[in-house]
C-alpha positions in Angstrom: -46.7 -67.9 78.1 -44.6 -65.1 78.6 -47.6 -63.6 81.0 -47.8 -66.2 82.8 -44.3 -66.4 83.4 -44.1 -62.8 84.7 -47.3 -62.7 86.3 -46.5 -65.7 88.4 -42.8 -64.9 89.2 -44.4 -61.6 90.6 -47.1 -62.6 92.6 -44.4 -65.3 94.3 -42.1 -62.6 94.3 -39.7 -64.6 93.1 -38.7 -61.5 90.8 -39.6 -57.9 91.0 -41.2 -55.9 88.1 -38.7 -53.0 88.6 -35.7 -56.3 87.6 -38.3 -57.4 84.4 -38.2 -56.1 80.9 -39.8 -56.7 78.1 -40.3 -56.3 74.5 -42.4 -57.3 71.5 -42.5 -56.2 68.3 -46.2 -55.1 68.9 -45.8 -51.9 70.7 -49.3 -52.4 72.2 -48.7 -55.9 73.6 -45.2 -54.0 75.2 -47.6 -51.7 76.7 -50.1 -54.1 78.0 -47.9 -55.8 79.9 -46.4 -52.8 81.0 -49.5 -51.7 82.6 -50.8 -54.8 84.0 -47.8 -55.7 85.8 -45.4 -52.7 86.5 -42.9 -54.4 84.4 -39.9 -52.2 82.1 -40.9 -51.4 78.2 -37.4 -51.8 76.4 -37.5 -50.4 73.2 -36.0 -52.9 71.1 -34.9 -56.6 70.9 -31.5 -55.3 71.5 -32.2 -52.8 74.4 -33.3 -55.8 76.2 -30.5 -58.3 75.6 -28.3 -55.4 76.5 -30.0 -54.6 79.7 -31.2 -57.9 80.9 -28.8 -61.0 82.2 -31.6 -63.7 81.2 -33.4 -63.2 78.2 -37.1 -65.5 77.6 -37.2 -66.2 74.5 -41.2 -66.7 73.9 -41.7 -66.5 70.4 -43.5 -68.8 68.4 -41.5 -71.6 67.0 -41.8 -70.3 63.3 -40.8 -66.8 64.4 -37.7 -67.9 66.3 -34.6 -68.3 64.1 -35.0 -64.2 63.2 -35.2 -63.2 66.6 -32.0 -65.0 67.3 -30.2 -64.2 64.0 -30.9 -60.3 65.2 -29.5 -61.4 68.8 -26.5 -62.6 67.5 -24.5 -59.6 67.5 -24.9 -58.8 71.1 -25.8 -61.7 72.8 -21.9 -62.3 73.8 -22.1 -63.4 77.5 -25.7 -63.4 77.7 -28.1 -66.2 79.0 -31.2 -67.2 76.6 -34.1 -69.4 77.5 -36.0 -70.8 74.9 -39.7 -72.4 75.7 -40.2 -73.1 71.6 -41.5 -77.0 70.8 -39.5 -78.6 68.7 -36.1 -76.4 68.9 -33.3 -78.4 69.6 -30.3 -77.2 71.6 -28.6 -77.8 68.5 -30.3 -75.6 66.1 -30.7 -72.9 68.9 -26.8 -72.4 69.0 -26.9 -72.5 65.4 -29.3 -69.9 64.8 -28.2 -67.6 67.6 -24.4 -68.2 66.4 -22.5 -67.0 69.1 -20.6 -69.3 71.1 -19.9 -67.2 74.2 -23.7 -67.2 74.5 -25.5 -69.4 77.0 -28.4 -71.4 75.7 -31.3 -73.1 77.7 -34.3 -75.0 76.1 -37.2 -75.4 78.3 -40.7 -76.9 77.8 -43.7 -75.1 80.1 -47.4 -75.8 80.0 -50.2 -73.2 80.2 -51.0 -74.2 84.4 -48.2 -71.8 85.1 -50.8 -69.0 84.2 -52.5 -70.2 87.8 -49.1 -71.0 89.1 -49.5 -75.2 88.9 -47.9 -75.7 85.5 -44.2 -78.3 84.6 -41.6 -77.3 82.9 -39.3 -79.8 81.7 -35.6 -78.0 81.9 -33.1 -79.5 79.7 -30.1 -80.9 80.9 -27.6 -80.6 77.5 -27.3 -76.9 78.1 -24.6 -74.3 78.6 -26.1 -72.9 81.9 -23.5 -73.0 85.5 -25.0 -75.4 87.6 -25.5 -72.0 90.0 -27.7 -70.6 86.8 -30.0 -73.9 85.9 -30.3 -73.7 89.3 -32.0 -70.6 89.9 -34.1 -71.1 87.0 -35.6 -74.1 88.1 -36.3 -72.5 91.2 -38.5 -69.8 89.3 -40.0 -73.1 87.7 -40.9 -74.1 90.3 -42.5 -71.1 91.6 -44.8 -71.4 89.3 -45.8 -75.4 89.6 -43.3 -77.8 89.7 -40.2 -78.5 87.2 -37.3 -81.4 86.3 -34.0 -81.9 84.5 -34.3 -83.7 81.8 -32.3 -84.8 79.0 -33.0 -84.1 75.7 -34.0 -87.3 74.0 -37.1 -87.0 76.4 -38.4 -83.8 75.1 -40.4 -85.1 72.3 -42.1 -87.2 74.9 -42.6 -84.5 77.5 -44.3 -82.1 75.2 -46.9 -84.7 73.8 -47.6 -85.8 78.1 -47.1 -82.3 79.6 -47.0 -79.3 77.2 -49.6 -80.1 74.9 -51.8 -82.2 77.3 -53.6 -79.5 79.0 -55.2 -79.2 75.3 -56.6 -83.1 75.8 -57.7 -82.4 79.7 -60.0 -79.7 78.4 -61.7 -81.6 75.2 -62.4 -84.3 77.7 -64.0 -82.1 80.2 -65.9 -79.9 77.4 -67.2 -83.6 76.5 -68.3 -84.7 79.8 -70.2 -81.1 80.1 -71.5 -82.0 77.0 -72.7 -85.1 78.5 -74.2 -83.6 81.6 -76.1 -81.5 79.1 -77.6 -84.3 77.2 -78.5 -85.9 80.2 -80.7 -83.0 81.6 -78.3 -80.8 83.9 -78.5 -77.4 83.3 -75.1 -75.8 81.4 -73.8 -73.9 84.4 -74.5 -77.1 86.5 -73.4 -79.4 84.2 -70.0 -77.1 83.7 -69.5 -76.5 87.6 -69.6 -80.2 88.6 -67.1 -81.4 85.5 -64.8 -78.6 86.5 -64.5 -79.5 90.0 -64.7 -82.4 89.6 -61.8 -83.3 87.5 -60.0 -80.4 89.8 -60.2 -82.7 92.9 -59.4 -85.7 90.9 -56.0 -84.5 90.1 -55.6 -83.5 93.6 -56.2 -86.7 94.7 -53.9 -87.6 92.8 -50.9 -85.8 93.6 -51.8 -85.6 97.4 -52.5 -89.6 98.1 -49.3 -90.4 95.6 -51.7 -93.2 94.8 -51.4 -95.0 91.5 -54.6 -93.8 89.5 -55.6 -97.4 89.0 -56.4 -98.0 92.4 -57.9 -94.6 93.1 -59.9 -95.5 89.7 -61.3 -98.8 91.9 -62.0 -97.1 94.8 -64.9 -96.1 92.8 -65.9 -98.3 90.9 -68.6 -100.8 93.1 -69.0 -104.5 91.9 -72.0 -104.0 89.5 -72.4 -100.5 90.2 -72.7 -97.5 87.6 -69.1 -96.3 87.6 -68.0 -100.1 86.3 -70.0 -99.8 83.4 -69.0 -96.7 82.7 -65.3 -97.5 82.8 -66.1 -100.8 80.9 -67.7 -98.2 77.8 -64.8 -96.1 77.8 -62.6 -99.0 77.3 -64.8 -100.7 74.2 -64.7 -97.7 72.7 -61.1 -96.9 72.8 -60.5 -94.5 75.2 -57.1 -95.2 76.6 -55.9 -96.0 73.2 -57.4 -92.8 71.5 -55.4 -91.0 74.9 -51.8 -93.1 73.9 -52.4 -92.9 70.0 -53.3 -89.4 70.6 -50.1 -88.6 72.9 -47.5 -90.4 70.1 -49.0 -88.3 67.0 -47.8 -85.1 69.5 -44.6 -86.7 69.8 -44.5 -87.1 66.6 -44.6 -83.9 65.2 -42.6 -82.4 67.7 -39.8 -84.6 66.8 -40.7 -83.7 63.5 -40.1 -79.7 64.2 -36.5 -80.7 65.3 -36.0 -81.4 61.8 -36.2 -78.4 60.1 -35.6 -77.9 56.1 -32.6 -77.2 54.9 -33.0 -73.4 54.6 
């Protein structure tokens, strides 16, 4: 995520890399992001809290409550921006410990690696307007983005965050399908892909409601019908809702962490 975050605020030039650091604790993923995007190498977590103004926190959840206990000491005035599931703004501020710090949770999906993604910005946050401003602004350089408040996160990473993860078993399925039925792979794989590609764009360009874009295709009698008619005695929609609230679930879940 962090690559696609600086690779997409670059190519909108939303940011320069000479005004981007960055730092991981593997010196050689440091360096291959140097190299692929012009970007600064700081040398430690604490070079670039002290040099930077916003500071991306893209850790893995379980990895994030040491990187912010060793930001603590100089993250006085500083703004941080965390894209972690299940961290609450709560355990954030607890964890970083440093109450003239300014704390922003945020929930991206992988699109913004070809500059489509949505970020859910939360709205319980210590940003200035001015500041959540300009950060949904990158956002949205990268796809689209919304304020939202915090009760809705759970929700947002089982619809948004994690469901690019559920778009792609259903396409590898319906490859899988094409297969079966006699269409070569690279057929088979181009047709799904595009397919499902326009689809979405259908979507978002008609602002139709998918139902009716759904019965635009489907002919009295005709092929499409019984395929849909399948789909739904085998459970598809609720397989896609069931599946959706176990996501929720555990994200709401992580926002419970043990008592260490």
């Amino acid at each position: 995520m962090a690559t696609a975050i600086i690779g997409g605020m670059i190519a909108k030039q939303f940011v320069l890399p000479a005004d981007i650091a960055v730092y991981d604790i593997s010196e050689a993923q440091t360096a291959k992001a140097v190299a692929k995007y012009g970007v600064q190498a700081a040398a430690s977590q604490k070079a670039l809290i002290d040099r930077c103004e916003f500071i991306v926190l893209a850790v893995k959840p379980v990895y994030l409550k040491d990187v912010l206990v060793q930001a603590s000491p100089c993250a006085s005035g500083k703004k941080f921006i965390s894209i972690a599931a299940g961290w609450t703004v709560g355990m954030l501020k607890d964890a970083l410990n440093n109450p003239s710090a300014a704390i922003l949770r945020c929930m991206p999906n992988t699109p913004l690696m070809v500059g489509e993604g949505f970020t859910a910005l939360c709205e319980e946050t210590l940003f200035t307007k001015e500041d959540l401003a300009w950060i949904k602004s990158l956002f949205e350089s990268l796809g689209s983005a919304a304020v939202l408040p915090e009760r809705l996160f759970d929700a947002i990473v089982a619809v948004s965050g994690s469901s690019p993860a559920y778009v792609f078993v259903f396409v590898e399925a319906l490859i899988d399908a094409g297969i079966k039925l006699g269409l070569p792979r690279d057929i088979a794989t181009k047709a799904c892909e595009q397919t499902v590609f326009g689809a979405a764009k259908m979507l978002l360009e008609t602002g139709e409601h998918p139902a009716k874009l759904k019965d635009m295709v489907c002919s009295p009698g005709g092929t499409t019908i019984e395929a849909i008619a399948s789909m739904e005695e085998n459970g598809f929609r609720n397989t896609v809702i069931q599946a959706a609230s176990a996501c929720a679930a555990k994200s709401k879940a992580l926002g419970k962490p043990a008592a260490d």
